[in-house]
C-alpha positions as CSV (number, residue, x, y, z in Angstrom):
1,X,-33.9,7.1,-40.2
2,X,-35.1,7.5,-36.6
3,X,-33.0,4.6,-35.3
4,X,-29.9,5.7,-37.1
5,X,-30.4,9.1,-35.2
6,X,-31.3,7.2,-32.1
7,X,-28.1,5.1,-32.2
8,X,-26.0,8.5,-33.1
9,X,-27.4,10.3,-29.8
10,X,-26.7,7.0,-27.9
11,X,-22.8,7.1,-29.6
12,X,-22.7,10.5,-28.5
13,X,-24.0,10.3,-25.2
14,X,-21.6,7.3,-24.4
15,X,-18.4,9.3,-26.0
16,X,-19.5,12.2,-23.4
17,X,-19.6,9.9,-20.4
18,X,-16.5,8.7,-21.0
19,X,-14.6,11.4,-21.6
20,X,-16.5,12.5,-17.9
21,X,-15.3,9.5,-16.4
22,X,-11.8,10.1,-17.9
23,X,-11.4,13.3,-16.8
24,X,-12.8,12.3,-13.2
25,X,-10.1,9.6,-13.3
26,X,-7.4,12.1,-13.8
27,X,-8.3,14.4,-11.2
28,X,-8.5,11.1,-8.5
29,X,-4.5,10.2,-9.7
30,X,-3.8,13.7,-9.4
31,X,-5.4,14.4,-6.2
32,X,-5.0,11.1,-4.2
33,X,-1.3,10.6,-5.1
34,X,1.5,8.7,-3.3
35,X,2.4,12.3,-1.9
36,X,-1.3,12.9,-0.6
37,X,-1.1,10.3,1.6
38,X,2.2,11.4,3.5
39,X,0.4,15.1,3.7
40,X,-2.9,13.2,5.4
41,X,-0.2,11.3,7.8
42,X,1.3,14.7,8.6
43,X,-1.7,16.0,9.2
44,X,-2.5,13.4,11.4
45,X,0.3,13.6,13.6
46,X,2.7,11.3,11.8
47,X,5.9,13.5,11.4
48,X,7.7,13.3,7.9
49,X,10.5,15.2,6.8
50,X,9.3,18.0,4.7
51,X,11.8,20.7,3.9
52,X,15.4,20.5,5.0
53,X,15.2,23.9,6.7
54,X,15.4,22.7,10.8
55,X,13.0,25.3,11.9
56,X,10.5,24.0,9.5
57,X,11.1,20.4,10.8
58,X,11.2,21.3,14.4
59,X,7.6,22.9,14.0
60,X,6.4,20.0,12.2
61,X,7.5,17.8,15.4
62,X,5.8,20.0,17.6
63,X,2.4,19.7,15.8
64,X,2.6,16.4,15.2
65,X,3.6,15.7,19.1
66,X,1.0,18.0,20.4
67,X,-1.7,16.8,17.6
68,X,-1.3,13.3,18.5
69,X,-1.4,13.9,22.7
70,X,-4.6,15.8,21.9
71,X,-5.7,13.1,20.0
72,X,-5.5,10.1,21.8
73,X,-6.4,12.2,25.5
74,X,-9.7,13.8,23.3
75,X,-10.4,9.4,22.0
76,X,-10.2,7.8,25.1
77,X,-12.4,10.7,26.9
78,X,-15.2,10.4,24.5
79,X,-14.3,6.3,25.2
80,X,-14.6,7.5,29.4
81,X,-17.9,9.0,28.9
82,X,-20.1,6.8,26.4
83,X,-18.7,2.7,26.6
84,X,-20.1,1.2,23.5
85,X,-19.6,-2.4,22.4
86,X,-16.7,-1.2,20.0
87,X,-14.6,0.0,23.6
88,X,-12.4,-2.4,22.8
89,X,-11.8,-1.6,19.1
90,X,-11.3,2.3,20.1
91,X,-9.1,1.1,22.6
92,X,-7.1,-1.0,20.1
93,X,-7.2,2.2,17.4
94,X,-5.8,4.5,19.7
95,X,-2.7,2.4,20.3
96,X,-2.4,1.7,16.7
97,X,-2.4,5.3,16.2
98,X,0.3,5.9,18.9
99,X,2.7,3.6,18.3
100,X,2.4,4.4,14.9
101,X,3.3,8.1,16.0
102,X,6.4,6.8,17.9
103,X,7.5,4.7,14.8
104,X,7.2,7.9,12.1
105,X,9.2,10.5,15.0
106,X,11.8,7.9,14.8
107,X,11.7,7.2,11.1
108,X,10.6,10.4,10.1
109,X,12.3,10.1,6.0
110,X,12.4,6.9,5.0
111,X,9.0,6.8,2.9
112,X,9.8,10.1,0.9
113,X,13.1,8.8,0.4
114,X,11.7,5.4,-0.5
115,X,9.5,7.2,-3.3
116,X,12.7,9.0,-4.3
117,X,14.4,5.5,-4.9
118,X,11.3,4.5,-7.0
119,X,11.2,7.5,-9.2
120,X,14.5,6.8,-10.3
121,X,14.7,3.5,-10.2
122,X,11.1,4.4,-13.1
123,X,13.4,6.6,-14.8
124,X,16.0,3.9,-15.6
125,X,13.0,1.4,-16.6
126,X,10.9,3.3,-18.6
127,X,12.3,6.8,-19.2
128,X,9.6,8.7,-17.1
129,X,8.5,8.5,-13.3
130,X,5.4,7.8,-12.4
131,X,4.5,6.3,-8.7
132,X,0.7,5.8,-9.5
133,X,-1.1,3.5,-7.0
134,X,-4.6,2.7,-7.9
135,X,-5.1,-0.1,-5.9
136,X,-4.4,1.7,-3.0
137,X,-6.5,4.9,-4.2
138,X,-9.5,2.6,-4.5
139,X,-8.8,1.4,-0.8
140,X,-8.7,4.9,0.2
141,X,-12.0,6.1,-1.2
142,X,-13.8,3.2,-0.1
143,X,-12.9,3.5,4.0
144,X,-13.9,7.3,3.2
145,X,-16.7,6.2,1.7
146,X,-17.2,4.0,4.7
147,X,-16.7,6.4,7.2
148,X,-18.7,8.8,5.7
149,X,-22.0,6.4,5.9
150,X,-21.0,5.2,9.4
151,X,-20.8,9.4,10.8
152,X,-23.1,11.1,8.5
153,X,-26.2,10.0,10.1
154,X,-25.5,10.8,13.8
155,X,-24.0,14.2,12.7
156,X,-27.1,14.9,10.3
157,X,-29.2,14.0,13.5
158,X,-27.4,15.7,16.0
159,X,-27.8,18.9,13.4
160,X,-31.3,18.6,13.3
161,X,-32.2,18.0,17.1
162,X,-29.7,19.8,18.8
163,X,-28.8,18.1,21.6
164,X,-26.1,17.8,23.9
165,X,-25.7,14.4,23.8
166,X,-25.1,14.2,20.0
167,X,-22.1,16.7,19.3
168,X,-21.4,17.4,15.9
169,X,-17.8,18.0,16.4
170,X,-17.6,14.7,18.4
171,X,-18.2,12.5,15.7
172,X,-16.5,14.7,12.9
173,X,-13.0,14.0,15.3
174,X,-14.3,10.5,15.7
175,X,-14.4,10.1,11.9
176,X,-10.7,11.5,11.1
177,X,-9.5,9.8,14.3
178,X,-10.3,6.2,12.2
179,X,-10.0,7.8,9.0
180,X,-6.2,8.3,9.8
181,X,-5.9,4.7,11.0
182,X,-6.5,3.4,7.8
183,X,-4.5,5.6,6.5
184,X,-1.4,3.7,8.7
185,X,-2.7,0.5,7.1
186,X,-2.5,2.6,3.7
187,X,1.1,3.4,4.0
188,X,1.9,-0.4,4.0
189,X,-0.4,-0.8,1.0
190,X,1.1,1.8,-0.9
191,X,4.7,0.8,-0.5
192,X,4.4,-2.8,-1.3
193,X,1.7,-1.6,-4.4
194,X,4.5,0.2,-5.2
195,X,7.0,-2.3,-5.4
196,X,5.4,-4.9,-7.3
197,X,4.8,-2.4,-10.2
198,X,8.4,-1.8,-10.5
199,X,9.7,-6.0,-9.8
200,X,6.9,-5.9,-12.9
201,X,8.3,-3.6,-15.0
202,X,11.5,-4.8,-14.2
203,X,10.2,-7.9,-16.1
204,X,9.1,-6.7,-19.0
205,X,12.3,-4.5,-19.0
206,X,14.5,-8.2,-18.9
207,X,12.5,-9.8,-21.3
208,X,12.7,-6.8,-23.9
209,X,16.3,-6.5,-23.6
210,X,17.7,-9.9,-22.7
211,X,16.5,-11.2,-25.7
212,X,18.0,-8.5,-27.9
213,X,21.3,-8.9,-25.6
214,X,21.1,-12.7,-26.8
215,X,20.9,-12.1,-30.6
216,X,23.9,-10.0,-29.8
217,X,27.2,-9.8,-31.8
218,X,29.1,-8.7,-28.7
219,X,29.6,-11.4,-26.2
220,X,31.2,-9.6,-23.2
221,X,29.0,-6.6,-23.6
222,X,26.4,-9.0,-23.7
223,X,27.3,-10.5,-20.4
224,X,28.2,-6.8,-18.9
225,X,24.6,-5.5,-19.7
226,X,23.1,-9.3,-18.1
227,X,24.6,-7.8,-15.2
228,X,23.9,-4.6,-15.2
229,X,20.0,-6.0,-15.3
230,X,20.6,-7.4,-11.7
231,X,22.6,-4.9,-10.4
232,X,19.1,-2.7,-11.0
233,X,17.2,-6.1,-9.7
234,X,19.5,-5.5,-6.3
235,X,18.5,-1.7,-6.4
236,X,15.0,-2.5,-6.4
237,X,15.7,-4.7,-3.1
238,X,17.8,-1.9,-1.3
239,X,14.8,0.5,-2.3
240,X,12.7,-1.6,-0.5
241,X,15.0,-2.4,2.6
242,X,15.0,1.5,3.4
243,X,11.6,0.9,4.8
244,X,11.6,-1.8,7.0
245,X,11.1,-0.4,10.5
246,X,8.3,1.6,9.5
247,X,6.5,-1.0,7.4
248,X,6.9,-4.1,10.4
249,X,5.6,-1.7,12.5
250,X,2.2,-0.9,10.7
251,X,2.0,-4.3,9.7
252,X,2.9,-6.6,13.6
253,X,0.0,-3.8,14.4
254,X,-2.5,-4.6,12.0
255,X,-5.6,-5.7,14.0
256,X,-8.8,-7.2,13.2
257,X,-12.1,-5.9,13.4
258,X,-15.6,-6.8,12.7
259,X,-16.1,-5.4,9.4
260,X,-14.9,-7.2,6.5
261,X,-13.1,-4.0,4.9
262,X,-11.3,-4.2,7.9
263,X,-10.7,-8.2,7.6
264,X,-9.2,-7.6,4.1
265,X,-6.7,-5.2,4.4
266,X,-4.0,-6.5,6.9
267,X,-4.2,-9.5,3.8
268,X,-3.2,-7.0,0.9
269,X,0.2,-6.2,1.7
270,X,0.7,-10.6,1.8
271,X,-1.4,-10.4,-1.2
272,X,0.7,-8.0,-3.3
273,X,4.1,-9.7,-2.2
274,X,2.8,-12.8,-3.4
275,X,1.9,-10.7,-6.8
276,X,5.8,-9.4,-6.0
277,X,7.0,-13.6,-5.6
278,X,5.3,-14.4,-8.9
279,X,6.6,-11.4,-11.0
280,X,10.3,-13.1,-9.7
281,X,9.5,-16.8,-10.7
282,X,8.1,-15.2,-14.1
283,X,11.6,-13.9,-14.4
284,X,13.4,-17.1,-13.1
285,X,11.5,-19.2,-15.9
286,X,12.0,-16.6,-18.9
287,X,15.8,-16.9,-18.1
288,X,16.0,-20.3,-17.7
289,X,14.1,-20.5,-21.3
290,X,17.4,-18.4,-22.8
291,X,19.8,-20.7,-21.2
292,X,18.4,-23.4,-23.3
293,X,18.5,-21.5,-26.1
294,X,21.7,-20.1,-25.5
295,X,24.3,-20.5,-28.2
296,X,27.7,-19.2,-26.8
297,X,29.3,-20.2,-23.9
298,X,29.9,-16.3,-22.5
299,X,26.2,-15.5,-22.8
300,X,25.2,-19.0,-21.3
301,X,27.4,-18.8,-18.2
302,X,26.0,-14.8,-17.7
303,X,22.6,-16.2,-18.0
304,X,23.4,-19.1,-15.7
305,X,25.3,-16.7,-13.5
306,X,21.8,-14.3,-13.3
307,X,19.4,-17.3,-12.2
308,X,21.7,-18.0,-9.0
309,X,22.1,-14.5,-8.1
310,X,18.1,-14.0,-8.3
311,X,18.3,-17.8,-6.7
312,X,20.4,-16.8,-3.9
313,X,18.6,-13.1,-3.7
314,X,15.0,-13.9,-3.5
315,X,12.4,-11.4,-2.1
316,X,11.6,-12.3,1.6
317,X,9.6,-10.1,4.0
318,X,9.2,-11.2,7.8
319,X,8.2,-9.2,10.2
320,X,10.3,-9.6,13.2
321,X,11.5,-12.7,12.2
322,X,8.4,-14.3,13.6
323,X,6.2,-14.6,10.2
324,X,6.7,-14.4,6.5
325,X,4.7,-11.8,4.3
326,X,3.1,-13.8,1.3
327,X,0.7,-15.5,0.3
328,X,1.0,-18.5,3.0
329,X,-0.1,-15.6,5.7
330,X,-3.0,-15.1,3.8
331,X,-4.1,-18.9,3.9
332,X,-3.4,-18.9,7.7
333,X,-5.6,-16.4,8.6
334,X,-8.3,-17.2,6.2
335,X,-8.3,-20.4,7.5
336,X,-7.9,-19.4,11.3
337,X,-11.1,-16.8,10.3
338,X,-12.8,-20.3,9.1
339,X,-12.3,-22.2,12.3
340,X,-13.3,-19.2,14.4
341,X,-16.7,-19.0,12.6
342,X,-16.9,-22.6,12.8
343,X,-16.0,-23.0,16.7
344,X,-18.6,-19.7,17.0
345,X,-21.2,-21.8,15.3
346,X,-20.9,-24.7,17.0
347,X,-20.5,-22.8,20.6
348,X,-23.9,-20.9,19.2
349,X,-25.5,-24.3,19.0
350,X,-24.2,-25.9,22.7
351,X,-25.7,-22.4,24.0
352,X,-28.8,-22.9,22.2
């Protein structure tokens, strides 16, 4: 009797906690959204359009452009008065953070109208829009999380002995200053995060209704609706294409630091167009299973007609035409981090 009432209480308390951690998890989609992050840019001095009324707009230039002055003058002054072995890195974020200004003044809509592509581009998929990005949420709270440890000490400390060497305010600026340099490597993130789950969808999408267009009475409206499927394929792609100057920029400025958080993320966006590349041959190889199985000649030739055009069309991301996004970036640099800690360690070794 007393373990039955044990084991209830334990049910219960378990239900409870996750109905907590259910509820937690709606407030974090709610909260840290695709639309969150374009507010923290704009706070940050990365100007996006955000009403059509020109008055508006011009005063959003203005703050950005005097935020972002302020900014980088206020970084390399603290960086004038206390040099610290991470000079160089400051150095480094305060030139990611300008040119990243420069890039959003002269592409100030193309990631609100890239999320505007998406949500309809959702709508024709599954009926509903929904841009959720929870790989890129979990990112987010983990270089706050990061940040927080690395200047809640020293403000904790310069609270309790007040001294004028230790300015509260100082590091609180120093803390948004990196906080919103993630945030351009964010951006990136997000876009290509939000890709893949569409080139995803788009696959379950074919293989739900290619096969029904297959079994098919109607040959030619068979063969219309095969391409209608890759005339949303090519919609996807021109989505995407809208953010190219922005994107190459955030990414040919991605540096590397000493951290590891910091050694992972210029990999994810390679990382999630490789995820992108293998949602495509996915596609490639259900097709190429209907053409085998393909009875009439119409629906054959539409399916055989749909494998070149995603043949001749594949997804392709190079930044500046001097390297390739996918997953062949991220074995370069993991093996260019591997010789560098060897060459370190045997340097170490002639030292010693």
């Amino acid at each position: 009797m007393a373990s039955t009432a044990s084991a209830a209480l334990s049910w219960i308390g378990l239900t409870m906690i996750t109905k907590q951690l259910w509820y937690l998890t709606k407030i974090l989609k709610t909260v840290i959204s695709a639309k969150t992050f374009l507010f923290l840019r704009l706070l940050g001095g990365h100007y996006s359009k955000i009403s059509s009324n020109r008055l508006v707009c011009a005063v959003g230039v203005v703050y950005c452009t005097m935020f972002s002055v302020y900014a980088a003058m206020h970084m390399l002054e603290l960086l004038a008065r206390n040099m610290t072995p991470t000079s160089i890195q400051t150095i480094s974020s305060v030139t990611l953070y300008l040119s990243s200004v420069v890039t959003s003044l002269r592409y100030p809509e193309y990631f609100q109208v890239y999320l505007s592509d998406m949500a309809d581009i959702d709508i024709l998929l599954r009926g509903k829009s929904e841009l959720d990005i929870p790989f890129t949420r979990f990112l987010f709270l983990a270089i706050l999380v990061t940040q927080v440890s690395l200047v809640g000490p020293y403000i904790i400390l310069g609270y309790l002995e007040n001294e004028e060497k230790i300015q509260v305010s100082n590091f609180l600026f120093v803390g948004y200053f990196v906080l919103q340099c993630g945030i351009i490597y964010l951006t990136a993130i997000m876009v290509f995060e939000i890709l893949w789950y569409r080139v995803r969808k788009f696959r379950e999408y074919l293989e739900k209704h290619l096969l029904q267009l297959c079994r098919a009475q109607d040959e030619r409206t068979a063969a219309d609706d095969i391409y209608k499927c890759m005339l949303l394929y090519q919609t996807i792609l021109e989505a995407f294409k809208k953010t190219n100057a922005p994107t190459k920029t955030a990414i040919k400025l991605l540096r590397v630091h000493e951290s590891l958080l910091d050694g992972v993320l210029p990999l994810v966006p390679a990382m999630l167009a490789a995820f992108i590349q293998g949602e495509l041959n996915r596609i490639k190889l259900f097709i190429g299973n209907l053409i085998l199985n393909a009875n009439e000649e119409s629906v054959h030739d539409a399916l055989r007609d749909c494998q070149l055009y995603l043949e001749h069309r594949p997804f392709k991301y190079s930044v500046c035409r001097l390297y390739t996004v996918d997953l062949s970036l991220v074995i370069t640099i993991t093996n260019l981090y591997v010789t560098s800690l060897i060459a370190m360690i045997q340097f170490s070794h002639f030292y010693n």
